[in-house]
Biopython code that builds the backbone (N, CA, C, O; Angstrom):
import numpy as np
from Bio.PDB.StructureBuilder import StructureBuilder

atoms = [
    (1, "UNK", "N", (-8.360, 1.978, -28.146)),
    (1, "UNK", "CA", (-8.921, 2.998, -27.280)),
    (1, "UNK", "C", (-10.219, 3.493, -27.898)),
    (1, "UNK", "O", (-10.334, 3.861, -29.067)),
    (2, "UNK", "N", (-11.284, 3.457, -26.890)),
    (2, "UNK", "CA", (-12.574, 4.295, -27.332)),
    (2, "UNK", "C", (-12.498, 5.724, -27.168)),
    (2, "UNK", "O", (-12.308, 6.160, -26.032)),
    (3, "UNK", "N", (-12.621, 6.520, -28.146)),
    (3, "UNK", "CA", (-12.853, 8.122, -28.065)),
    (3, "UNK", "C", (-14.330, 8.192, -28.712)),
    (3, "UNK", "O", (-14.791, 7.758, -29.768)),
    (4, "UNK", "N", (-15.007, 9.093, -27.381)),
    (4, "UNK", "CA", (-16.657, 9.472, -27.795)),
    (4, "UNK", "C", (-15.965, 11.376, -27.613)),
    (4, "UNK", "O", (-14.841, 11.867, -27.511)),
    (5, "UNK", "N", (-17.327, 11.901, -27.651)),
    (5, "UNK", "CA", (-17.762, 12.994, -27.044)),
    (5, "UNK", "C", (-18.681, 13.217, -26.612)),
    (5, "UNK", "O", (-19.641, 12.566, -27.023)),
    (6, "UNK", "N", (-18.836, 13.906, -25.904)),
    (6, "UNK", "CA", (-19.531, 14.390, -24.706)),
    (6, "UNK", "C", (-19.379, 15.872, -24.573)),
    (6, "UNK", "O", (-18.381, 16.544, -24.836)),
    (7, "UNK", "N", (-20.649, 16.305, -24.077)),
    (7, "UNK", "CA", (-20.874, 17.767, -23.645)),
    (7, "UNK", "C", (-20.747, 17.779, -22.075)),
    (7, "UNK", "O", (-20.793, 16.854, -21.263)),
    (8, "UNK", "N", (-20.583, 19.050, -21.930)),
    (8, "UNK", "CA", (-21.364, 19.221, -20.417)),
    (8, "UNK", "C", (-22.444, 19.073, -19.937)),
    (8, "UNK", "O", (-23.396, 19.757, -20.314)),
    (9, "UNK", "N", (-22.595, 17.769, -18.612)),
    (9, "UNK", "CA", (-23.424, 17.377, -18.268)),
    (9, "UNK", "C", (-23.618, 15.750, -18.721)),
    (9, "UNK", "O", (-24.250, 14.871, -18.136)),
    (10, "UNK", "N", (-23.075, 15.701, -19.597)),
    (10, "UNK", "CA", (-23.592, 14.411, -20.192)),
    (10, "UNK", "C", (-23.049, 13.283, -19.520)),
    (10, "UNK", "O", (-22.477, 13.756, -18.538)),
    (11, "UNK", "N", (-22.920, 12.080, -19.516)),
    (11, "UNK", "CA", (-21.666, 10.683, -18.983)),
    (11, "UNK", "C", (-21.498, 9.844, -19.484)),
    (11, "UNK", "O", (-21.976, 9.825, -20.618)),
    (12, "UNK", "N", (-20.942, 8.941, -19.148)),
    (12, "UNK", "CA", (-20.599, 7.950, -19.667)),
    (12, "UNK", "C", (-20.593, 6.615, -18.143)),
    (12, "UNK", "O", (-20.305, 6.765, -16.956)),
    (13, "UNK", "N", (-20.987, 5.568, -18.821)),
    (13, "UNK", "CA", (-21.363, 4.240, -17.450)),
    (13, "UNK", "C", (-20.439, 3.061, -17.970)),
    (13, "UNK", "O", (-20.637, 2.343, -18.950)),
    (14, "UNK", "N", (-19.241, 3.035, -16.955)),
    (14, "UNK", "CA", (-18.620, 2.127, -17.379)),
    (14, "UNK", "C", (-18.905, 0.748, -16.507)),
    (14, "UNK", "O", (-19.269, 0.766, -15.331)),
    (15, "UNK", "N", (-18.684, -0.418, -17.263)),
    (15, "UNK", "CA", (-19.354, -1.633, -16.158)),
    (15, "UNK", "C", (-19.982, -1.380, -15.613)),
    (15, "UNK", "O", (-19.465, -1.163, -14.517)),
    (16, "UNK", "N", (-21.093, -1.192, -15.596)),
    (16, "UNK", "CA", (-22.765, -1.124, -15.183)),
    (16, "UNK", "C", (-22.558, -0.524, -13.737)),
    (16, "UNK", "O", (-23.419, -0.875, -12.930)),
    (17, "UNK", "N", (-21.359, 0.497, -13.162)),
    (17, "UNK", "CA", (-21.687, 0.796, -12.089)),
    (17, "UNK", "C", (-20.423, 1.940, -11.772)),
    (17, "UNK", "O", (-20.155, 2.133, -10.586)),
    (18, "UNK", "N", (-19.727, 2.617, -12.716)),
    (18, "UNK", "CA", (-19.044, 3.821, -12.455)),
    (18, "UNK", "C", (-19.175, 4.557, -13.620)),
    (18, "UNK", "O", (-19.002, 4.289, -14.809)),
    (19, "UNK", "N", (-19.774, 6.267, -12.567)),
    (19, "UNK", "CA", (-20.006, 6.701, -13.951)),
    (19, "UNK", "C", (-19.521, 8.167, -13.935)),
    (19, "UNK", "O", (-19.638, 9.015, -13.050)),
    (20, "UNK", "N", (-18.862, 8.247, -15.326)),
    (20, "UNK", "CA", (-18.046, 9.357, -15.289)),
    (20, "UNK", "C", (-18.868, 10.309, -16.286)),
    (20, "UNK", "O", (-19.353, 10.031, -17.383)),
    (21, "UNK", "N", (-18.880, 11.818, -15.393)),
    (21, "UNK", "CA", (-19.363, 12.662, -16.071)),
    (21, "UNK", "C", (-18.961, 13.927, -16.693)),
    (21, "UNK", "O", (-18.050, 14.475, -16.073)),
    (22, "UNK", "N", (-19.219, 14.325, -17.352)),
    (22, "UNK", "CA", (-18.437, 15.848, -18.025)),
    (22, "UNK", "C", (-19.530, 17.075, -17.437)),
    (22, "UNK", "O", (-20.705, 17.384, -17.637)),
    (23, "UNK", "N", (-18.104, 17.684, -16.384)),
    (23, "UNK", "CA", (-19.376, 18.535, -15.362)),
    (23, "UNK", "C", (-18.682, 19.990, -16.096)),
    (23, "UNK", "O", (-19.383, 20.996, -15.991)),
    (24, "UNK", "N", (-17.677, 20.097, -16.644)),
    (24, "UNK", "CA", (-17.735, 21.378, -16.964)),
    (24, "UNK", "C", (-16.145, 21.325, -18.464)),
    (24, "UNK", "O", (-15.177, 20.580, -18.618)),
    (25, "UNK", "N", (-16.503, 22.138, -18.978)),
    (25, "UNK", "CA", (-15.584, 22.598, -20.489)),
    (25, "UNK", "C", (-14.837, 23.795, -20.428)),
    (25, "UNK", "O", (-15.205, 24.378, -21.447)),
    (26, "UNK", "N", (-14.061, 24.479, -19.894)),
    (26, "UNK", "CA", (-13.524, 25.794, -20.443)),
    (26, "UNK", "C", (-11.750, 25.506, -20.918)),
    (26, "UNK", "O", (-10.885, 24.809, -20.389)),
    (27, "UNK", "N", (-11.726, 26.411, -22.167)),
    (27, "UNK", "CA", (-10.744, 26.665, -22.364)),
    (27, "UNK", "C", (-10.182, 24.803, -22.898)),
    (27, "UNK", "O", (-10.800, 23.847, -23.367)),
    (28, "UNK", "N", (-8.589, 25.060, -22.467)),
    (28, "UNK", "CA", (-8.414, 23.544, -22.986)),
    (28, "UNK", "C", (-8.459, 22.346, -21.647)),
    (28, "UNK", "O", (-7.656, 21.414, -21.615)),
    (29, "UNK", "N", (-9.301, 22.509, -20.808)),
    (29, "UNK", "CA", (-9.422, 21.791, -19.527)),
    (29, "UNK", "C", (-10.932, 21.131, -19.501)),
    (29, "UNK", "O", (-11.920, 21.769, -19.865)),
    (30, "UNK", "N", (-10.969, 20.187, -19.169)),
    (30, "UNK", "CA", (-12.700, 19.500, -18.669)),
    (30, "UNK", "C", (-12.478, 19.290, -17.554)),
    (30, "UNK", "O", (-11.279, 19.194, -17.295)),
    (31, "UNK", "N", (-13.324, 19.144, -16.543)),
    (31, "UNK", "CA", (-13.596, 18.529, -15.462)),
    (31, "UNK", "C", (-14.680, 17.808, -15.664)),
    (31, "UNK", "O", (-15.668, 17.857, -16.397)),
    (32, "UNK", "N", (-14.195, 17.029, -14.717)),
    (32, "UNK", "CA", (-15.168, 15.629, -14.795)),
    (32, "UNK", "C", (-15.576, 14.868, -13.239)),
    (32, "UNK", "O", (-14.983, 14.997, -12.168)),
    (33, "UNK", "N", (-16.566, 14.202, -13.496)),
    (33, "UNK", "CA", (-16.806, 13.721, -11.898)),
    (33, "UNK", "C", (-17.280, 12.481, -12.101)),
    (33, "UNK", "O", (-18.121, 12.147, -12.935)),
    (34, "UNK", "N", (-16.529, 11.579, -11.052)),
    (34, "UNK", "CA", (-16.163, 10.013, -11.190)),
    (34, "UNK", "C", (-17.574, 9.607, -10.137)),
    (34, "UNK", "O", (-18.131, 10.517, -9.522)),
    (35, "UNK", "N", (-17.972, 8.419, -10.039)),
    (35, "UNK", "CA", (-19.224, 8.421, -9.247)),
    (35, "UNK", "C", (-18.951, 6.583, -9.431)),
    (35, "UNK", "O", (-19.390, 6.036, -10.443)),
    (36, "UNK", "N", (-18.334, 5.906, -8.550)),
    (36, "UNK", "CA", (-17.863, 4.568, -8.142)),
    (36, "UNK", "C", (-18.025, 4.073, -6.929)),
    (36, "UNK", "O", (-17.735, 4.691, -5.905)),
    (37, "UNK", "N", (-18.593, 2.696, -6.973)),
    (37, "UNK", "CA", (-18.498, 1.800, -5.525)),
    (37, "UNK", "C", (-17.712, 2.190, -5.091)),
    (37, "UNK", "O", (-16.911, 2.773, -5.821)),
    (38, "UNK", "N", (-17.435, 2.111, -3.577)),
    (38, "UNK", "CA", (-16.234, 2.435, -2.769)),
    (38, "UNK", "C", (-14.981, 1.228, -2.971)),
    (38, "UNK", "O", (-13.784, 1.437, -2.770)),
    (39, "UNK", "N", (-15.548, 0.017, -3.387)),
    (39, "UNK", "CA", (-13.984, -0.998, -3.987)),
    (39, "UNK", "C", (-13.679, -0.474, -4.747)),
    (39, "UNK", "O", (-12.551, -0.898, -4.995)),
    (40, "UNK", "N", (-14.015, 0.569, -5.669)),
    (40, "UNK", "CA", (-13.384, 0.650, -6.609)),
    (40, "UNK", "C", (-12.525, 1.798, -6.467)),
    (40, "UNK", "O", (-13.084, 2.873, -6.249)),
    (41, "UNK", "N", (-11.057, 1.762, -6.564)),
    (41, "UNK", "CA", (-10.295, 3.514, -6.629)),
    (41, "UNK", "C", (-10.168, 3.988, -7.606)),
    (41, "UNK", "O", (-10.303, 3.557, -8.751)),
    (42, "UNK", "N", (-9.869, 5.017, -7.176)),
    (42, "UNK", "CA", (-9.890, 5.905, -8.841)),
    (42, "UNK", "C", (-8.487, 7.121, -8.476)),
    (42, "UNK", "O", (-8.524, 8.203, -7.889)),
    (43, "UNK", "N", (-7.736, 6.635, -8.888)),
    (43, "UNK", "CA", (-5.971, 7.535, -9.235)),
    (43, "UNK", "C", (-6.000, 8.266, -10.634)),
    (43, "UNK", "O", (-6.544, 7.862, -11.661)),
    (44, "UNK", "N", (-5.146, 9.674, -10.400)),
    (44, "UNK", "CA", (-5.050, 10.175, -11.064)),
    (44, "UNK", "C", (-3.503, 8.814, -11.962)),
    (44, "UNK", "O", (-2.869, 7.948, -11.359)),
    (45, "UNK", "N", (-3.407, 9.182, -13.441)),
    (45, "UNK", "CA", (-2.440, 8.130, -13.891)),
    (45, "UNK", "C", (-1.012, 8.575, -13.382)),
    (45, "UNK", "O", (0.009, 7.926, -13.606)),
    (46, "UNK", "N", (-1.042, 9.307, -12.942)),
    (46, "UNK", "CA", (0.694, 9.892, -12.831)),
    (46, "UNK", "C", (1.273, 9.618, -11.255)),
    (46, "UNK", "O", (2.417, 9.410, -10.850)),
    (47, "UNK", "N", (-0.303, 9.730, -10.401)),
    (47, "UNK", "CA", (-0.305, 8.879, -8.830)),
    (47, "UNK", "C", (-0.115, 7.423, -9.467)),
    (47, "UNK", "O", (0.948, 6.873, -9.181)),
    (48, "UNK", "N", (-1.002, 6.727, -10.289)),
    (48, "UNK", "CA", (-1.083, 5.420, -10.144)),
    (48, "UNK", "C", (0.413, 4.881, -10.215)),
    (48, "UNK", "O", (0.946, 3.966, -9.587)),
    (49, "UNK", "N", (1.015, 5.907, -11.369)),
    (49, "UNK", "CA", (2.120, 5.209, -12.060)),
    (49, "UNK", "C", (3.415, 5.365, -10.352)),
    (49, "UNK", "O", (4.121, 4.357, -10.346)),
    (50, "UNK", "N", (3.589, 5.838, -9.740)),
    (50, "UNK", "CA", (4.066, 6.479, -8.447)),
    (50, "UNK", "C", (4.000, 5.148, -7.339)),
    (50, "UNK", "O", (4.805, 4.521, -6.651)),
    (51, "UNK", "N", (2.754, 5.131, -7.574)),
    (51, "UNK", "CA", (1.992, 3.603, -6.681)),
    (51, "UNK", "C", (2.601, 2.864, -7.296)),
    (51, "UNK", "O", (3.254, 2.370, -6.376)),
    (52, "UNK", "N", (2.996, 2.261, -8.342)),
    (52, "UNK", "CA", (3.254, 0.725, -8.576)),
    (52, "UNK", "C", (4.631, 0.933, -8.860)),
    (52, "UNK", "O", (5.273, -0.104, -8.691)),
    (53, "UNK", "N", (5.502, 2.169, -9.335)),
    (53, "UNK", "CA", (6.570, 1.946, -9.134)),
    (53, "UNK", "C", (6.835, 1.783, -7.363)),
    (53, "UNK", "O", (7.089, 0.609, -7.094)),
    (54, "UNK", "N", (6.831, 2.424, -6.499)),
    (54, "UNK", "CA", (6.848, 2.201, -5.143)),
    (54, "UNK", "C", (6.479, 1.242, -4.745)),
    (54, "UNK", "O", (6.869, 1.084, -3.588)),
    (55, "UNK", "N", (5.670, 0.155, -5.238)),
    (55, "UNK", "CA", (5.277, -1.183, -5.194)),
    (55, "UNK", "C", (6.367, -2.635, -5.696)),
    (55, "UNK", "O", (6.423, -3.833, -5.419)),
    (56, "UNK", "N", (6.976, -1.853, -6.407)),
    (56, "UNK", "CA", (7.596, -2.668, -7.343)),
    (56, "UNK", "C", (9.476, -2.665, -6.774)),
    (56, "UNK", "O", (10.384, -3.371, -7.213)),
    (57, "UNK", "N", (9.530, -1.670, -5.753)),
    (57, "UNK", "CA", (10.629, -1.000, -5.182)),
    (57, "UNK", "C", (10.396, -2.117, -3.795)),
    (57, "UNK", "O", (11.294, -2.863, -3.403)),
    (58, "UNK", "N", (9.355, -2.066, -3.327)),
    (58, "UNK", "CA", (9.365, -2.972, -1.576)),
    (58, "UNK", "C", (9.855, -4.443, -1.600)),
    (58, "UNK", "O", (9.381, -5.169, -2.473)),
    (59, "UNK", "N", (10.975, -5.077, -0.517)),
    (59, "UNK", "CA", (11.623, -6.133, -0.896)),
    (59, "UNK", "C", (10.726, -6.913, 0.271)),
    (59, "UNK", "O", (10.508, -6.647, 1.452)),
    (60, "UNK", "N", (10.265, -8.101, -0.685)),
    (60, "UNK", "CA", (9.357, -9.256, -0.152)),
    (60, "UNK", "C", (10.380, -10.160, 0.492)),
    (60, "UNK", "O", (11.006, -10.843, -0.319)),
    (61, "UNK", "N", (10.731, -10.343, 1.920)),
    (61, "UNK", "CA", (11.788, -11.411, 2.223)),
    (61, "UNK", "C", (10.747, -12.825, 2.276)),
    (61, "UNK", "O", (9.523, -12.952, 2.245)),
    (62, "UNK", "N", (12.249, -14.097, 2.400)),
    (62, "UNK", "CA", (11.226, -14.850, 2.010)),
    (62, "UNK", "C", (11.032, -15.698, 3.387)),
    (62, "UNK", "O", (11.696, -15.202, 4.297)),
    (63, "UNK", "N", (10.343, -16.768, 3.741)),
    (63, "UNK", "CA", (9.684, -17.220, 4.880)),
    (63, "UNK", "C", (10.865, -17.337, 6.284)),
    (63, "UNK", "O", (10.755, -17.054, 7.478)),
    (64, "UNK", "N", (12.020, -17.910, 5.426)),
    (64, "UNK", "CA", (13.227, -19.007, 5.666)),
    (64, "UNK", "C", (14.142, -17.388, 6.432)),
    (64, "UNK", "O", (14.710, -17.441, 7.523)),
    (65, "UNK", "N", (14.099, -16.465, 5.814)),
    (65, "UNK", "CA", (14.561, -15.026, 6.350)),
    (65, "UNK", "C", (14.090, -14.756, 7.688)),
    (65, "UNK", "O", (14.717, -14.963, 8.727)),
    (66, "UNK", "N", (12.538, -14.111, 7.531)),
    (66, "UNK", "CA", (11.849, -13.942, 8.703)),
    (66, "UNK", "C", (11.793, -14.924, 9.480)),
    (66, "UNK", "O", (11.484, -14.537, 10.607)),
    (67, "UNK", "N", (11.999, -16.412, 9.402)),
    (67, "UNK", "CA", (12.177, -16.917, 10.542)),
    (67, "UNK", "C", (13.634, -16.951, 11.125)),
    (67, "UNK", "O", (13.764, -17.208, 12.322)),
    (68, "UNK", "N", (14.828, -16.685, 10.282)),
    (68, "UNK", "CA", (15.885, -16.814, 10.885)),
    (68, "UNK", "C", (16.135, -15.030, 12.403)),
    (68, "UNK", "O", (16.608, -14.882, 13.529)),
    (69, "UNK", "N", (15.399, -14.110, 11.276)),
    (69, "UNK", "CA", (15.324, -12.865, 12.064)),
    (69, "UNK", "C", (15.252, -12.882, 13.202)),
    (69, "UNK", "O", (16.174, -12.518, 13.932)),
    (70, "UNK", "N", (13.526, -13.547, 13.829)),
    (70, "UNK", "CA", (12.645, -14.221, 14.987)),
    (70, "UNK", "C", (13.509, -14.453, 15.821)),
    (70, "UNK", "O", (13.714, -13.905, 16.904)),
    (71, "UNK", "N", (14.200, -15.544, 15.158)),
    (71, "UNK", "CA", (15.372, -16.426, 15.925)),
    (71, "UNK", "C", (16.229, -15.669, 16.617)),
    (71, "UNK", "O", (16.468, -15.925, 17.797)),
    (72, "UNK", "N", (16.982, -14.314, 15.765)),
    (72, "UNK", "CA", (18.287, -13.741, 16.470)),
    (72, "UNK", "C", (17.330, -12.689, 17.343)),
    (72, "UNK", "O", (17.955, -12.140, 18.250)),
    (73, "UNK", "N", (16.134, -12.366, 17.250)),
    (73, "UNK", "CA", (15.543, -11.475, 18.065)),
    (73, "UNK", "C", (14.986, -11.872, 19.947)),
    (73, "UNK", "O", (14.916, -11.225, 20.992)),
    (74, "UNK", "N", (14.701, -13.275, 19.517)),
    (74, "UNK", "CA", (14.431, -13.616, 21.088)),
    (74, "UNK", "C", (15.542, -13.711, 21.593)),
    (74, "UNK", "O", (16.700, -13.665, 21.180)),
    (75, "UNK", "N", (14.726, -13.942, 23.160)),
    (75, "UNK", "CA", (15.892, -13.656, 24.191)),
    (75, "UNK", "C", (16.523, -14.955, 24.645)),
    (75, "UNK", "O", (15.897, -15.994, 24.853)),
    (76, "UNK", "N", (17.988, -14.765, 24.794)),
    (76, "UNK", "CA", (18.110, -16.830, 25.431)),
    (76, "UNK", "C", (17.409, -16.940, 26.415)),
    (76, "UNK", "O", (16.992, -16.121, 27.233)),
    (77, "UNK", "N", (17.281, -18.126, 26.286)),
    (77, "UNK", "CA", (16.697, -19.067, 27.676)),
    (77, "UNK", "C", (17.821, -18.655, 28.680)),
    (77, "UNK", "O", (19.004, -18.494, 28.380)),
    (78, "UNK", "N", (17.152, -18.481, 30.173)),
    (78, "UNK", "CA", (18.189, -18.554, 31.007)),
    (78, "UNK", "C", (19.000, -19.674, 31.792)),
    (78, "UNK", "O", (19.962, -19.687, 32.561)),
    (79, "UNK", "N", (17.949, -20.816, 31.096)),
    (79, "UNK", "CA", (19.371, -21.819, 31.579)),
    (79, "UNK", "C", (20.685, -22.253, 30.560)),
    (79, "UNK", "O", (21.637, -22.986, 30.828)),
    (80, "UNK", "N", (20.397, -21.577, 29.387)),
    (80, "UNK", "CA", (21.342, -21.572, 28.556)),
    (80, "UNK", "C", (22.495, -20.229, 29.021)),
    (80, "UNK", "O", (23.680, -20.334, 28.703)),
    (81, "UNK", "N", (22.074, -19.214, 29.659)),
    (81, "UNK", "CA", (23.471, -18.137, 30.049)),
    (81, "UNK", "C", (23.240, -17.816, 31.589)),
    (81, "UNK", "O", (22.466, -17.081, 32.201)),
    (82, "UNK", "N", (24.551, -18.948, 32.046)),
    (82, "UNK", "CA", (24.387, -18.646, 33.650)),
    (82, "UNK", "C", (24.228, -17.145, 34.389)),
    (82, "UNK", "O", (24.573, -16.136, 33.775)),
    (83, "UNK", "N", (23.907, -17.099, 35.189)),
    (83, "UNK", "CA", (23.884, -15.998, 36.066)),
    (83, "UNK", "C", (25.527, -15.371, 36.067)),
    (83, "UNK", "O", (26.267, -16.334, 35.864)),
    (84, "UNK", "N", (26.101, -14.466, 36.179)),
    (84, "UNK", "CA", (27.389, -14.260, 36.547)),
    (84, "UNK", "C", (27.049, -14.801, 38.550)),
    (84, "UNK", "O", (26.066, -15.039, 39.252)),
    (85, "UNK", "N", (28.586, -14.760, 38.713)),
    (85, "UNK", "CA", (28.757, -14.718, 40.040)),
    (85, "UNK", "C", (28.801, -13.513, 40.441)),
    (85, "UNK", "O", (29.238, -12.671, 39.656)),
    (86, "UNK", "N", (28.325, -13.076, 41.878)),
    (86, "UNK", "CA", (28.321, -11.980, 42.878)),
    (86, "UNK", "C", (30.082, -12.123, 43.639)),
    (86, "UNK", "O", (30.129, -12.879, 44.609)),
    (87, "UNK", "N", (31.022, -11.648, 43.350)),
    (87, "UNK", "CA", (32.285, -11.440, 44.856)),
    (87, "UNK", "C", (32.195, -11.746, 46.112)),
    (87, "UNK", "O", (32.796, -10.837, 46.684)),
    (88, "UNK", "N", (31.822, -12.448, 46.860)),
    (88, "UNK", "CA", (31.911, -12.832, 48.215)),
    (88, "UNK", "C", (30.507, -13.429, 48.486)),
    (88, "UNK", "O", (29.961, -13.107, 49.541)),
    (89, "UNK", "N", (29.790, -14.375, 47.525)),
    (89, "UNK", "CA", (28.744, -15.216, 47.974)),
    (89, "UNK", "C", (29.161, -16.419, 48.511)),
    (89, "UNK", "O", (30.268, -16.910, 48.292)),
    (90, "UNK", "N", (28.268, -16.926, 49.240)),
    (90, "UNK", "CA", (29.012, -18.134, 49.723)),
    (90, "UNK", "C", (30.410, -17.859, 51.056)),
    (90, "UNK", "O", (30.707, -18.556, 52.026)),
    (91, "UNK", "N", (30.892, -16.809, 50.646)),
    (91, "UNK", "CA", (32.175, -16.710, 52.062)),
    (91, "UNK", "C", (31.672, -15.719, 53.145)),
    (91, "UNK", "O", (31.665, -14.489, 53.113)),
    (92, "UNK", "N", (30.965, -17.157, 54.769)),
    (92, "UNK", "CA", (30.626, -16.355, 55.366)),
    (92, "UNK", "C", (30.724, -16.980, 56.549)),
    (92, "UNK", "O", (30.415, -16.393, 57.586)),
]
sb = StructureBuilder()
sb.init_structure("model")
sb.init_model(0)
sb.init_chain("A")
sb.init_seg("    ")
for serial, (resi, resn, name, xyz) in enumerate(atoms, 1):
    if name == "N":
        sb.init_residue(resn, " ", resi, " ")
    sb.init_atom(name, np.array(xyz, "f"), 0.0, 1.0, " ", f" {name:<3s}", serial, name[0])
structure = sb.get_structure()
């Protein structure tokens, strides 16, 4: 791990294109302000860690599943399930 310091105001440029700055000091707190391409996100670590457990929780079925699903979801063909009969068709 790199540890610098920094004042207020000052930054730091990580990979030539996010750059984090030290916008203010009081007490035992800094604030800071992140300044990144829009691909890039930026999570607090305790969200991130939230995100990938919840990531790590979602069940990937596999191809052979979702197609059997498909299968029980359409509708039969109707020449596979006759019509019922009507009571008195045909007697006339």
């Amino acid at each position: 791990m790199l540890i610098l310091s920094r004042k207020a105001g000052e930054s730091l440029i990580l990979d030539g294109g996010i750059e984090i700055k030290i916008t203010e000091i009081y007490g035992d707190k800094v604030r800071i302000g992140i300044a990144a391409p829009g691909s890039v996100k930026v999570y607090r670590k305790e969200l991130y860690a939230t995100i990938k457990e919840n990531q790590s929780a979602v069940v990937h079925p596999s191809a052979a599943a979702v197609k059997d699903l498909l299968k029980r979801m359409q509708r039969p063909e109707e020449s596979e399930t006759p019509a019922p009969e009507t009571p008195g068709e045909g007697e006339k």
